[in-house]
PQR file of N, CA, C, O and H, with PARSE charges and radii, in Angstrom:
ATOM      1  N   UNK A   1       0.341   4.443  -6.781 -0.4000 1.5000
ATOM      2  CA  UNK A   1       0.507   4.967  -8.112 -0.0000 2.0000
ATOM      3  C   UNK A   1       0.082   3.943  -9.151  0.5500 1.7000
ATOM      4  O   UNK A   1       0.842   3.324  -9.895 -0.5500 1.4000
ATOM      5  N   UNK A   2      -0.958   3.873  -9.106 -0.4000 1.5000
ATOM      6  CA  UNK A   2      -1.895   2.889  -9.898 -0.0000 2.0000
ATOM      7  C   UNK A   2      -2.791   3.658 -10.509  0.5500 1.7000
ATOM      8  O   UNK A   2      -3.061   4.791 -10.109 -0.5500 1.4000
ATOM      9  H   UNK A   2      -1.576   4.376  -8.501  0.4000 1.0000
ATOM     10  N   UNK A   3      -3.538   2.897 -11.927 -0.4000 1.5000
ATOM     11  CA  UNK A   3      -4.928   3.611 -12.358 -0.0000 2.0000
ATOM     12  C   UNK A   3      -6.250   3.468 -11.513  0.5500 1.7000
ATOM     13  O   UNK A   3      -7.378   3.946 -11.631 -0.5500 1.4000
ATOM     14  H   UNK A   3      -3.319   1.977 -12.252  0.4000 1.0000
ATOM     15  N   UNK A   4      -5.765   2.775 -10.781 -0.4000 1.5000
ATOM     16  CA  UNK A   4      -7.533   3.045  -9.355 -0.0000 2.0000
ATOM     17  C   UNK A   4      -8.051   4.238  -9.488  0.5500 1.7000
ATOM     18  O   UNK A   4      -9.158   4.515  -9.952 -0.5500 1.4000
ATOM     19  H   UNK A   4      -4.848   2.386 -10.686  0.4000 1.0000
ATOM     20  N   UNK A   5      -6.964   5.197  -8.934 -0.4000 1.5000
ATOM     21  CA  UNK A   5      -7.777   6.155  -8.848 -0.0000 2.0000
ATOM     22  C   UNK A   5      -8.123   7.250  -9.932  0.5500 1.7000
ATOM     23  O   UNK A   5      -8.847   8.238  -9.810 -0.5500 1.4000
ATOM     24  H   UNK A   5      -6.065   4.972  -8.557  0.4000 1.0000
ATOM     25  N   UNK A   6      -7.491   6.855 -10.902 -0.4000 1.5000
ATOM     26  CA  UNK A   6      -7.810   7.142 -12.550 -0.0000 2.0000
ATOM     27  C   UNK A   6      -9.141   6.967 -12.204  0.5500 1.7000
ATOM     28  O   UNK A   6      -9.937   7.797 -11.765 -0.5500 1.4000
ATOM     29  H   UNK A   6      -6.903   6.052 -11.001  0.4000 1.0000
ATOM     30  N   UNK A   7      -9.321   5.548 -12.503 -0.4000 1.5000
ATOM     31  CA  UNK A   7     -10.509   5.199 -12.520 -0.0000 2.0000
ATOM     32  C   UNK A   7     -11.732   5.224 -12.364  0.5500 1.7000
ATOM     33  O   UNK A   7     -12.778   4.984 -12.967 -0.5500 1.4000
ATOM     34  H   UNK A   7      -8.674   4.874 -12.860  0.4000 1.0000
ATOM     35  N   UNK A   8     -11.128   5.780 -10.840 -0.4000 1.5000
ATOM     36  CA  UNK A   8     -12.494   6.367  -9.826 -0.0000 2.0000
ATOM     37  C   UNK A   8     -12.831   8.122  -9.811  0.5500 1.7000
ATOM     38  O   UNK A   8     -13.445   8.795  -8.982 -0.5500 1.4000
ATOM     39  H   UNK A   8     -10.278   5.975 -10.351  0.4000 1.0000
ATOM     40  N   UNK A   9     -12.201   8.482 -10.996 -0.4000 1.5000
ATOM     41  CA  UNK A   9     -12.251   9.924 -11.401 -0.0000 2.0000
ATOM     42  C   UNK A   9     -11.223  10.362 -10.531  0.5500 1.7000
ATOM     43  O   UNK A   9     -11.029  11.471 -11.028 -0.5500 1.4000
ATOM     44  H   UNK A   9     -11.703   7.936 -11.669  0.4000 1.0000
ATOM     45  N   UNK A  10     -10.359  10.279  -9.509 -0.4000 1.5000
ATOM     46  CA  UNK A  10      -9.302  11.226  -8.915 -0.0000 2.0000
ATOM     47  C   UNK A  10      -8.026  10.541  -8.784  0.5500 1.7000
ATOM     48  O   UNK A  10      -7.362   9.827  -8.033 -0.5500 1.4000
ATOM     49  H   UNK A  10     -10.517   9.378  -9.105  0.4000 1.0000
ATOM     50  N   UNK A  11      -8.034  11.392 -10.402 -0.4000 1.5000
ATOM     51  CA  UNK A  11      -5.958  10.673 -10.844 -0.0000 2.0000
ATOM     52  C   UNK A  11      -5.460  11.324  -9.929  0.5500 1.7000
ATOM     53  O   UNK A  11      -4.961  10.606  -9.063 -0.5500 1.4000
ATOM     54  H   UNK A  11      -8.574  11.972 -11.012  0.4000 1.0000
ATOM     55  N   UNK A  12      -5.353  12.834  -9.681 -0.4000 1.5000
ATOM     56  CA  UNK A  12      -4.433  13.031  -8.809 -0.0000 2.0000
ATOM     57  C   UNK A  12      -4.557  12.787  -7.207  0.5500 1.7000
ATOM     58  O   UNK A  12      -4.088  13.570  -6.381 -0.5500 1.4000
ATOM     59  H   UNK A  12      -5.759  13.417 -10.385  0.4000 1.0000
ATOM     60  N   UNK A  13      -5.001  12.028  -7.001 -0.4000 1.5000
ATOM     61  CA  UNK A  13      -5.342  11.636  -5.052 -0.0000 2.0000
ATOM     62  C   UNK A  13      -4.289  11.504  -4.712  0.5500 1.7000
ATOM     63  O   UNK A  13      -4.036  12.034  -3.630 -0.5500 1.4000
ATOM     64  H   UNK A  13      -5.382  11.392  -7.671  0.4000 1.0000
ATOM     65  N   UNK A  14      -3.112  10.739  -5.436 -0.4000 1.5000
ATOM     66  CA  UNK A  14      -2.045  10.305  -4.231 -0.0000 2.0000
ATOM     67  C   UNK A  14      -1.258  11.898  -4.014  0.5500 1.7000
ATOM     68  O   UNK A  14      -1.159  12.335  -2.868 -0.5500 1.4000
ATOM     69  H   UNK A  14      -3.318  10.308  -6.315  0.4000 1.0000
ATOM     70  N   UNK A  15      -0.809  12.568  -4.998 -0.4000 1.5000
ATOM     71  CA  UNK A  15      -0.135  13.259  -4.665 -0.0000 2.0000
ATOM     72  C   UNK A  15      -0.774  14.601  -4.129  0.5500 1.7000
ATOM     73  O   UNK A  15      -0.005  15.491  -3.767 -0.5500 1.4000
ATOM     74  H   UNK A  15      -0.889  12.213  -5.929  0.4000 1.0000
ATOM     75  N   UNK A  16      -2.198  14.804  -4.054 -0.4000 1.5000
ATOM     76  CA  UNK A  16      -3.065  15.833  -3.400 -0.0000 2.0000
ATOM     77  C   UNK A  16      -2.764  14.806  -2.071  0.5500 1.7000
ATOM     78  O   UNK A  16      -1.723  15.277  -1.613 -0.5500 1.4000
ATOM     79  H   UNK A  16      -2.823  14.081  -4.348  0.4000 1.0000
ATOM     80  N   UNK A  17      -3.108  13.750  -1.299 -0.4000 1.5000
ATOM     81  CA  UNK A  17      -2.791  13.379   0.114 -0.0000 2.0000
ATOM     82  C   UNK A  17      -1.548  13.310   0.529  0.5500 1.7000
ATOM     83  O   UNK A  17      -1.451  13.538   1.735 -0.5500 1.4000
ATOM     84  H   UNK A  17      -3.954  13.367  -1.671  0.4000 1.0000
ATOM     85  N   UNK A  18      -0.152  12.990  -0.231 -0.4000 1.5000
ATOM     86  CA  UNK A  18       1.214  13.071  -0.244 -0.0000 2.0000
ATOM     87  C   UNK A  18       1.015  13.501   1.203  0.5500 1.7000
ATOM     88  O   UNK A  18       1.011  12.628   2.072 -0.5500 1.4000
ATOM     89  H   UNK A  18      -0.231  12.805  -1.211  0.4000 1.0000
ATOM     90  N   UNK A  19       0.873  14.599   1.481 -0.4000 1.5000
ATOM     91  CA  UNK A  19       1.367  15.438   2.399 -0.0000 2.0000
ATOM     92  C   UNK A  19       0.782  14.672   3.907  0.5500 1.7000
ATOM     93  O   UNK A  19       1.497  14.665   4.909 -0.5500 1.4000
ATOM     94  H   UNK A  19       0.876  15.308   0.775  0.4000 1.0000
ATOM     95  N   UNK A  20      -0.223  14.218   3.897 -0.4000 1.5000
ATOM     96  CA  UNK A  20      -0.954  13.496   4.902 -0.0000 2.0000
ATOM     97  C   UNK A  20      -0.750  12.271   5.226  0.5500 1.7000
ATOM     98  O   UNK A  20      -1.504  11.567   5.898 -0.5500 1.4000
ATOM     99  H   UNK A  20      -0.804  14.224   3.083  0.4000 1.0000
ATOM    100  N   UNK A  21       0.503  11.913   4.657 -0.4000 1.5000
ATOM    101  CA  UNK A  21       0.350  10.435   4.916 -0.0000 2.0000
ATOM    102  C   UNK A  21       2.161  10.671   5.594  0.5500 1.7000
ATOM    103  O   UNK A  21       3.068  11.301   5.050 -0.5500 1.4000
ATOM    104  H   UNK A  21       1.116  12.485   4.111  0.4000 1.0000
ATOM    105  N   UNK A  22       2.191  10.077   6.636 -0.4000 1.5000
ATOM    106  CA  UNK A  22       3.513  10.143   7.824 -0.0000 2.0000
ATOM    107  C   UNK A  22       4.577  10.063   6.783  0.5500 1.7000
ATOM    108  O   UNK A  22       5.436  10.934   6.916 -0.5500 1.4000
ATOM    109  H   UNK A  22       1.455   9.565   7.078  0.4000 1.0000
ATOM    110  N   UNK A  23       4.789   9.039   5.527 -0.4000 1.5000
ATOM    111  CA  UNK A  23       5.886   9.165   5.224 -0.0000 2.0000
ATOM    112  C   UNK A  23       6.215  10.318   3.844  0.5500 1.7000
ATOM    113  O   UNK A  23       7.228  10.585   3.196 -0.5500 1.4000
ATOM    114  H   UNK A  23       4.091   8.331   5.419  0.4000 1.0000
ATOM    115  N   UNK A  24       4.798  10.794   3.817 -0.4000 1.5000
ATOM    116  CA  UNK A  24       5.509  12.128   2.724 -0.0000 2.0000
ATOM    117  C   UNK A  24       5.073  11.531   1.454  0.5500 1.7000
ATOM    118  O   UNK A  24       5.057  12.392   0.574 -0.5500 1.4000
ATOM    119  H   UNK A  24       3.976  10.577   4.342  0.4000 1.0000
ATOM    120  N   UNK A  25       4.649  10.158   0.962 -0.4000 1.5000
ATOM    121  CA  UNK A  25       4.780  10.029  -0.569 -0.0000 2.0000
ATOM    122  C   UNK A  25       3.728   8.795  -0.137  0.5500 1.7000
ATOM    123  O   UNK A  25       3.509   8.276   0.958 -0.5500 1.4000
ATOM    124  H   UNK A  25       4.662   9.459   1.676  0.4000 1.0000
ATOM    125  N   UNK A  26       2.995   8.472  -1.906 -0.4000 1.5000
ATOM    126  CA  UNK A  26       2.079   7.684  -1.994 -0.0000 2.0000
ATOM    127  C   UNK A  26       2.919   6.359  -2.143  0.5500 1.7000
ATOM    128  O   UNK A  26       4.123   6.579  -2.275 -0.5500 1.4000
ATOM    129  H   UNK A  26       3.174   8.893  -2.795  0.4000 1.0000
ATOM    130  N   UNK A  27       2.458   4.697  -2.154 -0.4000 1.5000
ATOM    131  CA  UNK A  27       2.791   3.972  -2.125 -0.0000 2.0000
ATOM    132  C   UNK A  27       3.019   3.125  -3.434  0.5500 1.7000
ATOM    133  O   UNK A  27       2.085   3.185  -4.233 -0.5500 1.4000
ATOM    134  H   UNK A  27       1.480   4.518  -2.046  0.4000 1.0000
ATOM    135  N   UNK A  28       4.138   2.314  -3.809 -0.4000 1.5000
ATOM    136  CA  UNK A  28       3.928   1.710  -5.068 -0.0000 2.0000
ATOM    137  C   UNK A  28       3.505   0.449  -5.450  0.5500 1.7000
ATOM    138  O   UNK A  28       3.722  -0.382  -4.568 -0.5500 1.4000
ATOM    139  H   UNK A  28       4.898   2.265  -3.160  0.4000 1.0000
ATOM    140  N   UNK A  29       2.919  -0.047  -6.563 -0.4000 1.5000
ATOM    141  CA  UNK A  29       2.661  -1.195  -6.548 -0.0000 2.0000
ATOM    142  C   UNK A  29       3.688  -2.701  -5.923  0.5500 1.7000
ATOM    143  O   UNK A  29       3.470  -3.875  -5.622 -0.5500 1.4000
ATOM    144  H   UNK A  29       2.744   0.629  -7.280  0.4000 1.0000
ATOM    145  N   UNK A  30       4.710  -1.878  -5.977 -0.4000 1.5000
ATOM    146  CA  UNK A  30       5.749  -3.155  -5.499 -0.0000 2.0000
ATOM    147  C   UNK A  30       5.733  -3.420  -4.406  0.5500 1.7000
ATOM    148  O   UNK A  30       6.024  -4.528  -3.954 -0.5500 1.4000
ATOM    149  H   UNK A  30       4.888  -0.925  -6.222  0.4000 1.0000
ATOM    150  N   UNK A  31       5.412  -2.520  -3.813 -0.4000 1.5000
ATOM    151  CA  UNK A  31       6.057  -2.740  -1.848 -0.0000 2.0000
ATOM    152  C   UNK A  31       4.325  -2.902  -1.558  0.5500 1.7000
ATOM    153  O   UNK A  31       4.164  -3.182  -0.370 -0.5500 1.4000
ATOM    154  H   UNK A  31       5.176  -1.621  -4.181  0.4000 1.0000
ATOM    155  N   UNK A  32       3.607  -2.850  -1.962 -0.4000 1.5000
ATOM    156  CA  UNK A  32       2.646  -3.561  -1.535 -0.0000 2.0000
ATOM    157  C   UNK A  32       2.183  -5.334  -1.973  0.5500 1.7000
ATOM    158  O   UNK A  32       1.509  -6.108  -1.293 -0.5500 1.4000
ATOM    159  H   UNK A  32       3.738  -2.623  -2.927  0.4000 1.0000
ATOM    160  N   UNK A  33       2.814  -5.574  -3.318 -0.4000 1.5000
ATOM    161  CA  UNK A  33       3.328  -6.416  -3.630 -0.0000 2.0000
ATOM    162  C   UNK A  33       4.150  -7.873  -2.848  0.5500 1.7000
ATOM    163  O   UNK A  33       3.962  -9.082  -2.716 -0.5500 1.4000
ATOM    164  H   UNK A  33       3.361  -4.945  -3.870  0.4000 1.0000
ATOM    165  N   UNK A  34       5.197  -6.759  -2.450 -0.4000 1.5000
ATOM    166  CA  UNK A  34       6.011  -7.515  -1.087 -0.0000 2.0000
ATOM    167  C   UNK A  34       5.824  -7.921  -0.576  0.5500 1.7000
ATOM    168  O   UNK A  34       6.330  -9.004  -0.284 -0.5500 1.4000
ATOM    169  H   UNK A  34       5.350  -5.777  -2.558  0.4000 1.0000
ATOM    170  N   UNK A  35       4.271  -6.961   0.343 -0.4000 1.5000
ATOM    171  CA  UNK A  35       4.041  -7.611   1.829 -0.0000 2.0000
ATOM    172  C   UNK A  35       3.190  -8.882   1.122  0.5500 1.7000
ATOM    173  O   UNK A  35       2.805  -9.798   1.848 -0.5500 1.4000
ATOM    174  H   UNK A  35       3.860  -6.081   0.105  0.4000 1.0000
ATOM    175  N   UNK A  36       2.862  -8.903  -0.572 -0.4000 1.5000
ATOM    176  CA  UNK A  36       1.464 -10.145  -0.354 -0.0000 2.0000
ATOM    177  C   UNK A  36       2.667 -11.077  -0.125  0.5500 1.7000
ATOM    178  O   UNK A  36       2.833 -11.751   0.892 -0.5500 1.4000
ATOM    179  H   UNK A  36       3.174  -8.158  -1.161  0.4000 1.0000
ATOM    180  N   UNK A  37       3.585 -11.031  -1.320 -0.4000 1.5000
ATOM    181  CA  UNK A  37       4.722 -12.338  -1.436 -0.0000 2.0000
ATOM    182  C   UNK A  37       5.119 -13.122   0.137  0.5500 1.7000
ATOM    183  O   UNK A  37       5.046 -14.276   0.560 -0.5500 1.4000
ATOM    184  H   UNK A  37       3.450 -10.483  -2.146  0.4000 1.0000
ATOM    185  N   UNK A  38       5.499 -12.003   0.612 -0.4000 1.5000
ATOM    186  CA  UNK A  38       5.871 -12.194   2.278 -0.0000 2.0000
ATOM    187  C   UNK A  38       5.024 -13.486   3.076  0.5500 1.7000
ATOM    188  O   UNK A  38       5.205 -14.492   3.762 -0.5500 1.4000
ATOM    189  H   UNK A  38       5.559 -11.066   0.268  0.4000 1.0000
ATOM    190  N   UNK A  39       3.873 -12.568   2.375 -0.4000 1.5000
ATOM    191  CA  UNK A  39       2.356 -13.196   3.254 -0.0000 2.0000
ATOM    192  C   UNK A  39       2.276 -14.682   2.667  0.5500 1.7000
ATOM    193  O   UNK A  39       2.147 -15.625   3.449 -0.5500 1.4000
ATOM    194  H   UNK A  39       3.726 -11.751   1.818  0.4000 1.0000
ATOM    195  N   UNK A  40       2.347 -14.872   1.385 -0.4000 1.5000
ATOM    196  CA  UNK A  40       2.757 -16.048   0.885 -0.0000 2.0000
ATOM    197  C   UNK A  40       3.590 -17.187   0.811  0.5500 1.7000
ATOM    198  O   UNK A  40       3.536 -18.289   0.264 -0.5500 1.4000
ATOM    199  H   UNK A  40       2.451 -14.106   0.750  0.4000 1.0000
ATOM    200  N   UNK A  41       4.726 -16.300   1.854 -0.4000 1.5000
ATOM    201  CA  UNK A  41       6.435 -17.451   2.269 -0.0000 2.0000
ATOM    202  C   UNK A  41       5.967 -18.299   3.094  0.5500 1.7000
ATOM    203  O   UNK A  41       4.907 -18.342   3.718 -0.5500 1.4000
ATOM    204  H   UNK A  41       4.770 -15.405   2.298  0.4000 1.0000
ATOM    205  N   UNK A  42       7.184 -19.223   3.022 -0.4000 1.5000
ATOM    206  CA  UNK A  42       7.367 -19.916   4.484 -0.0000 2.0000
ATOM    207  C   UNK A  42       7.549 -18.994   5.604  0.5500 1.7000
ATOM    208  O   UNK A  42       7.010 -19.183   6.695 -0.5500 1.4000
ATOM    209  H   UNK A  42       8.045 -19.188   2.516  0.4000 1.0000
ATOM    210  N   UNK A  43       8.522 -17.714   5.268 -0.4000 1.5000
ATOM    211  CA  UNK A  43       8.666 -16.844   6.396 -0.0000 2.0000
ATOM    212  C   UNK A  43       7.449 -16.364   7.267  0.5500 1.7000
ATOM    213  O   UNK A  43       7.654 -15.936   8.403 -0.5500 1.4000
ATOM    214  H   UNK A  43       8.960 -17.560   4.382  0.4000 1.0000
ATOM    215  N   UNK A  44       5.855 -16.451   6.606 -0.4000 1.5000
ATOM    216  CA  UNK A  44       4.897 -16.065   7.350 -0.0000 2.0000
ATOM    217  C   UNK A  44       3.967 -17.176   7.800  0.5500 1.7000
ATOM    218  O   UNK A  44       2.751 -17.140   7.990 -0.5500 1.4000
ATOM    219  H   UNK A  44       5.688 -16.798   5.684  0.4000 1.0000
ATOM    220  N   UNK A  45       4.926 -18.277   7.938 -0.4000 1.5000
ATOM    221  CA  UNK A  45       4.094 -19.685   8.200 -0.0000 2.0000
ATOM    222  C   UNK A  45       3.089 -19.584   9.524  0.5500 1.7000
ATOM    223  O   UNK A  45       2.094 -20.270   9.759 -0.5500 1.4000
ATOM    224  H   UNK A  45       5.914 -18.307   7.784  0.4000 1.0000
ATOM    225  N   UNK A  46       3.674 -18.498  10.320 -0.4000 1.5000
ATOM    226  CA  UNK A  46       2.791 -18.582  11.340 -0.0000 2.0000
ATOM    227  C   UNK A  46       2.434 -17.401  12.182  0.5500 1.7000
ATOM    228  O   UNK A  46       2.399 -17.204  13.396 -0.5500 1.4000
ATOM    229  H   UNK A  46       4.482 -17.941  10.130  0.4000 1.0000
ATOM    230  N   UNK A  47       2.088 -16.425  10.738 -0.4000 1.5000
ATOM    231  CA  UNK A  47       1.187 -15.200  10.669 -0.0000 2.0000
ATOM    232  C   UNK A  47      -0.583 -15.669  10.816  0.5500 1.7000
ATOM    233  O   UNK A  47      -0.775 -16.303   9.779 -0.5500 1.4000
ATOM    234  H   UNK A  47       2.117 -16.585   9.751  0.4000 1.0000
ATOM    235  N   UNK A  48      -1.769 -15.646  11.521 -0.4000 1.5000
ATOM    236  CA  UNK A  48      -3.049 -15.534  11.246 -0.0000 2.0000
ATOM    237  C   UNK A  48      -3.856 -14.798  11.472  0.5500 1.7000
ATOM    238  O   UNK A  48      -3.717 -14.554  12.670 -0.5500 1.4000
ATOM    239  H   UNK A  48      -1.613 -15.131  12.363  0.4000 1.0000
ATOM    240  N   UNK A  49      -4.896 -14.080  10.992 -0.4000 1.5000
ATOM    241  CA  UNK A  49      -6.031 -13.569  11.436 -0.0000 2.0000
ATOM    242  C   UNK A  49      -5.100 -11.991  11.540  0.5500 1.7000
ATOM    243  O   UNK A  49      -5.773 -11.347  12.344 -0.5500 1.4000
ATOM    244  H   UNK A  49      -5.009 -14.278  10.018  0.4000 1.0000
ATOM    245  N   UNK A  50      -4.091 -11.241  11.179 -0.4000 1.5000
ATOM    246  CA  UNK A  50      -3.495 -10.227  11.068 -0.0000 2.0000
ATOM    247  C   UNK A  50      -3.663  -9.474  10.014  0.5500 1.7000
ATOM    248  O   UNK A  50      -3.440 -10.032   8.939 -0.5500 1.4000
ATOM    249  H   UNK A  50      -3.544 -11.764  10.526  0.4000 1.0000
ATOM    250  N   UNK A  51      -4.069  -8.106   9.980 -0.4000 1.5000
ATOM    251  CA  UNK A  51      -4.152  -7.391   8.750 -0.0000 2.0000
ATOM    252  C   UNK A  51      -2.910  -6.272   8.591  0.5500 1.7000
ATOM    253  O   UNK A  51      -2.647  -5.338   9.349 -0.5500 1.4000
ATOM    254  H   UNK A  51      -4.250  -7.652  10.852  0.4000 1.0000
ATOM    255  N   UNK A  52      -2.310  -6.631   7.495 -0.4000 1.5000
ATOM    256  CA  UNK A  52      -0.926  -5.721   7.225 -0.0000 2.0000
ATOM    257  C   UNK A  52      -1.253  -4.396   6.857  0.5500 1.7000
ATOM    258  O   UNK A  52      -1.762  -4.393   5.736 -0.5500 1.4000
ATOM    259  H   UNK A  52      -2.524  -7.389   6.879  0.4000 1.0000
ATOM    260  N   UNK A  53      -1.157  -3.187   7.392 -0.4000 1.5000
ATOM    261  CA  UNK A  53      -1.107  -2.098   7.146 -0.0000 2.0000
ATOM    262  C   UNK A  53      -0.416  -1.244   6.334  0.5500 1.7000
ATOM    263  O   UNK A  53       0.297  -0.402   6.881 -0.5500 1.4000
ATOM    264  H   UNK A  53      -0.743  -3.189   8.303  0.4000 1.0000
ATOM    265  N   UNK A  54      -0.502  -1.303   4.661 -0.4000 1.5000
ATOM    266  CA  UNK A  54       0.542  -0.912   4.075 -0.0000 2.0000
ATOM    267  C   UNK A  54       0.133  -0.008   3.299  0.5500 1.7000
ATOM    268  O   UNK A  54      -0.159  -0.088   2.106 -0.5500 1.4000
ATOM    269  H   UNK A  54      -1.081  -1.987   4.217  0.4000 1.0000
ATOM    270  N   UNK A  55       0.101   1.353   4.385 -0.4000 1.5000
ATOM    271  CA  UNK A  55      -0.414   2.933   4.117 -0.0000 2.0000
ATOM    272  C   UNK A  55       0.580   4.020   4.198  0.5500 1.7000
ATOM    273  O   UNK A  55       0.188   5.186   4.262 -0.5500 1.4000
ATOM    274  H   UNK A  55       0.338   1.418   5.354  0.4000 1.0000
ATOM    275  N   UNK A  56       1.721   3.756   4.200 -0.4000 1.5000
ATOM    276  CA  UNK A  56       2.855   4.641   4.807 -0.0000 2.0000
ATOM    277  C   UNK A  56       2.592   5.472   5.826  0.5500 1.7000
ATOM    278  O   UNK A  56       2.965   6.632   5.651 -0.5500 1.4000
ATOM    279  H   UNK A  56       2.039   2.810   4.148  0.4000 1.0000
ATOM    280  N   UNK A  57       1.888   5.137   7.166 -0.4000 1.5000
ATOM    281  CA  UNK A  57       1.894   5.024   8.250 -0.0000 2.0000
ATOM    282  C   UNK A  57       0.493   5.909   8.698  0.5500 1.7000
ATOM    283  O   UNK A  57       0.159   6.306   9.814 -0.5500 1.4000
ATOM    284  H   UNK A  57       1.586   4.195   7.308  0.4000 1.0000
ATOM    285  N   UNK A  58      -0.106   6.037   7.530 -0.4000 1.5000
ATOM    286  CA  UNK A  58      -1.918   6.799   7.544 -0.0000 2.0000
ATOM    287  C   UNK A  58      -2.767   5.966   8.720  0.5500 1.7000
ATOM    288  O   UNK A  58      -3.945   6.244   8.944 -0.5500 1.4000
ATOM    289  H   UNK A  58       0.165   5.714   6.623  0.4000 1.0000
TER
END
């Protein structure tokens, strides 16, 4: 729920795919947010070469 897809001419994408994506709803800037912070801790000191999937389960 960002202007991306404003942007890219299709404001309404998230909630036209809503339905297609496993958990029912589009994603928000925060919880994608999260995973960067995460990615940024000490807690992911010894995460590499991994790509986080944060699609609500698409």
């Amino acid at each position: 729920y960002t202007e991306m897809h404003a942007d890219g001419g299709e404001a309404g994408r998230v909630e036209r795919l809503a339905s297609a994506i496993p958990m029912g709803r589009g994603g928000e800037a925060e919880e994608v947010a999260e995973a960067i912070v995460w990615l940024a801790s000490e807690a992911a000191s010894y995460v590499t070469g991994s790509i986080i999937d944060a699609a609500g389960g698409r």
